[in-house]
C-alpha positions in Angstrom: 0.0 0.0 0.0 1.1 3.2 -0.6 1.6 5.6 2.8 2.1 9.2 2.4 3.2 11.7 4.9 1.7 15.5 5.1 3.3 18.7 7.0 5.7 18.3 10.0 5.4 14.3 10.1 6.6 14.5 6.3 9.5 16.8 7.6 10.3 14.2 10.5 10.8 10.9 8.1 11.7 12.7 5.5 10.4 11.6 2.7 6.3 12.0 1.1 5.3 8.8 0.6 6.6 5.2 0.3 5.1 1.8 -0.7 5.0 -0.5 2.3 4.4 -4.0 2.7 2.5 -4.6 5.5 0.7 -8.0 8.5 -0.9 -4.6 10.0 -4.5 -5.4 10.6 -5.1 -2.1 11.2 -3.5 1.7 11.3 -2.2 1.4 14.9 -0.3 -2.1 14.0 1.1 -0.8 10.7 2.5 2.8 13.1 4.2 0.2 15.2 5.6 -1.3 12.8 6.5 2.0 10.9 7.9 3.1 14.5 10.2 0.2 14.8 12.2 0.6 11.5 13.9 3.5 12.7 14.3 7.0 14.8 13.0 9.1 12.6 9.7 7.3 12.1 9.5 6.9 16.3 9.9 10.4 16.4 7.5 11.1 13.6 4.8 9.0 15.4 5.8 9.5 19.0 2.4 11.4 19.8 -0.4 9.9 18.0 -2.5 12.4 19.3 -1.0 14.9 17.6 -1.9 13.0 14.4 -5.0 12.2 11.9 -5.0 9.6 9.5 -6.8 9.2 6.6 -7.8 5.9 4.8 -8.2 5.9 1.3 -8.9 9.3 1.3 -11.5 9.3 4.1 -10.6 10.6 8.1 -10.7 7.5 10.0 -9.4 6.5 13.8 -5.8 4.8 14.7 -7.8 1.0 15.0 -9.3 1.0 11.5 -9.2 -2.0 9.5 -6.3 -2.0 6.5 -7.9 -5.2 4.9 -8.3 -4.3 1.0 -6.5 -0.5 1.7 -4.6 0.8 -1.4 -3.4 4.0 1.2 -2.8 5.6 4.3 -2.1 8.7 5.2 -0.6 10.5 8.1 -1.0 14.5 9.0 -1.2 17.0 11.8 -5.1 17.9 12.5 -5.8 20.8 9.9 -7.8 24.0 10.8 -10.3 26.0 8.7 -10.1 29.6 7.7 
């Protein structure tokens, strides 16, 4: 699946997106997993509440199902104006 990182969690792994292969179940399992390859992606995802996630394009919660997701996607929560 293909994960793409938005803002200030983009700025902390460095990169915008990457294809990963994934056992998550759901979005929690594949963070931990994500959090375990390396510093920057503990840092990155240190504070999941200072993070939204987005499953194929629709805001979802941390324990949503991946089962059939083409992407994820991590950002900080956005404001209107």
């Amino acid at each position: 699946m293909d994960v793409l990182y938005f803002a200030w969690v983009r700025e902390r792994i460095g990169i915008p997106k990457e294809k990963v292969e994934t056992e998550a179940k759901t979005v929690a399992e594949l963070v931990e997993e994500l959090k375990a390859r390396e510093e920057r992606y503990a840092v990155a995802f240190s504070d999941l509440s200072a993070l939204r996630v987005a499953v194929d394009q629709e805001l979802t919660e941390f324990d949503a199902s991946l089962d059939g997701v083409r992407e994820v996607a991590f950002f900080p929560p956005m404001t209107g104006g």
